[in-house]
C-alpha positions as CSV (number, residue, x, y, z in Angstrom):
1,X,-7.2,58.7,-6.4
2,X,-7.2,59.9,-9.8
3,X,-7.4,62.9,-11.9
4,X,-10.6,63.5,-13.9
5,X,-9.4,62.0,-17.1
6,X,-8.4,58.8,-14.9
7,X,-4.6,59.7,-15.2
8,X,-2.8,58.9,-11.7
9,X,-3.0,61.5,-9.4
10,X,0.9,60.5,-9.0
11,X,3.2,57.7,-9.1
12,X,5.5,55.7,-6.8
13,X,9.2,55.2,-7.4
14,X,10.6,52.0,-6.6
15,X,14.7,51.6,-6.8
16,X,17.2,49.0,-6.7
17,X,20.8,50.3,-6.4
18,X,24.1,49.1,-5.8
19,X,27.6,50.5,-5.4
20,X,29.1,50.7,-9.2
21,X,32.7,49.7,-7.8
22,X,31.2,46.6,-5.8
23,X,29.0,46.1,-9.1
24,X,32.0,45.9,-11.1
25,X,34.0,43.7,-9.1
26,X,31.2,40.9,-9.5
27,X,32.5,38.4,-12.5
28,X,30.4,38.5,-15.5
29,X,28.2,36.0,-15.1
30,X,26.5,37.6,-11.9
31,X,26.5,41.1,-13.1
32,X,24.5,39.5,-16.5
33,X,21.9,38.5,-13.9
34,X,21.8,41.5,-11.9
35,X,21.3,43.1,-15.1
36,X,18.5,40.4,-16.2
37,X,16.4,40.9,-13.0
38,X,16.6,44.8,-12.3
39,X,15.9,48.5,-14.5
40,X,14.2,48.4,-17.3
41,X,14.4,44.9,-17.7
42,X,11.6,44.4,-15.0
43,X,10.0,47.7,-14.9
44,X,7.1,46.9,-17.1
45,X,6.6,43.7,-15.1
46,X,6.3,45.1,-11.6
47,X,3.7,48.2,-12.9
48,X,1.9,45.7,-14.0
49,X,1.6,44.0,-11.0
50,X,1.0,47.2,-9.3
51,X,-1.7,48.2,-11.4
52,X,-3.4,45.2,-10.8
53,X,-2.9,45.3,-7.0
54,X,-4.5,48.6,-7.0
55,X,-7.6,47.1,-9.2
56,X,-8.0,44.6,-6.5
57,X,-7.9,47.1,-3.5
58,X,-10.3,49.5,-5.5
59,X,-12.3,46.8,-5.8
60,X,-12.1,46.0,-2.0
61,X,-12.8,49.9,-1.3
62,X,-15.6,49.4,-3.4
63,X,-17.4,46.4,-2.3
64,X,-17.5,47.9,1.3
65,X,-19.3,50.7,0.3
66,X,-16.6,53.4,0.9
67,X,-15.8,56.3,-1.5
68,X,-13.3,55.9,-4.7
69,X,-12.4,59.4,-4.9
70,X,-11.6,60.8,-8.6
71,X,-10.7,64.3,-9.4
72,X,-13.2,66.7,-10.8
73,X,-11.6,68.1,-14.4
74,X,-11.2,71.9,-12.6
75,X,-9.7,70.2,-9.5
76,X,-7.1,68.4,-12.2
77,X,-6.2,71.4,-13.9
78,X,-5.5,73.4,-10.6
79,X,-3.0,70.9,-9.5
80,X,-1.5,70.0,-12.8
81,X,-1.1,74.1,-12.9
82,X,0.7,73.9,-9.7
83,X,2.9,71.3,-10.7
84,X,3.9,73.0,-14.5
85,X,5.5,75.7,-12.0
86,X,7.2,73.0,-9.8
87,X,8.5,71.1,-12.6
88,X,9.5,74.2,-14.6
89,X,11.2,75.8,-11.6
90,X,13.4,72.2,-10.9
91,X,14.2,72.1,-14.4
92,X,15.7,75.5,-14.6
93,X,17.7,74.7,-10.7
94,X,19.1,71.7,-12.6
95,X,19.9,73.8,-15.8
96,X,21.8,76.2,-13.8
97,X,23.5,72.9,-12.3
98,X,24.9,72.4,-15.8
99,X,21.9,69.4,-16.3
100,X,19.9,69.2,-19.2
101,X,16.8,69.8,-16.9
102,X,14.0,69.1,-19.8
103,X,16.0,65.7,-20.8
104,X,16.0,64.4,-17.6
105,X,12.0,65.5,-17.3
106,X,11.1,64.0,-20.5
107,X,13.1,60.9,-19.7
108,X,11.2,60.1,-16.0
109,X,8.1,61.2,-17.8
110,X,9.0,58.8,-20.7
111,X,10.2,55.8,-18.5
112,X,6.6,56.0,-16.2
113,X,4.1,55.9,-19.5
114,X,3.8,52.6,-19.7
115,X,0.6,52.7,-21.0
């Protein structure tokens, strides 16, 4: 589903971790792959593949004559309304936790426009 002006509706978080100490008790060489093949370094790559994977089942939705749902614009605003309040009231919990809450915001919001 989208929203009316055919922004996601919302978006999956996919994450590779590993323990830092076992991380940097790997020798060099492995930690230079680890660090070729993960974050950043493949984030593009993998929405892209997602985006077209989701092409591909809206196009299967399509073809068998079922409904691709998109927000109306007043629909859109209501629940980007409700989640101004969510975000600002998780930014000022991690403020008080001594985070720069609107960093870390900007920064996921940053990292997921891709496009």
């Amino acid at each position: 589903m989208t929203l009316a002006d055919d922004n996601r509706f919302g978006t999956a978080v996919f994450m590779f971790a590993m323990n830092k100490d076992r991380y940097e008790s790997l020798p060099p060489d492995l930690q230079e792959i680890i660090d070729a093949y993960s974050g950043a370094a493949i984030a593009q790559d993998v929405g892209s593949l997602w985006d077209e994977v989701e092409l591909v089942g809206k196009g299967l939705q399509e073809d068998s004559g079922g409904p691709v749902r998109q927000l109306s614009f007043e629909t859109s605003g209501a629940f980007e309304a409700i989640n101004a309040e969510v975000v600002d009231r998780w930014i000022a919990e991690a403020n008080d936790e001594g985070l720069d809450g609107h960093l870390l915001v900007d920064s996921a919001r940053s990292a997921i426009a891709y496009q």
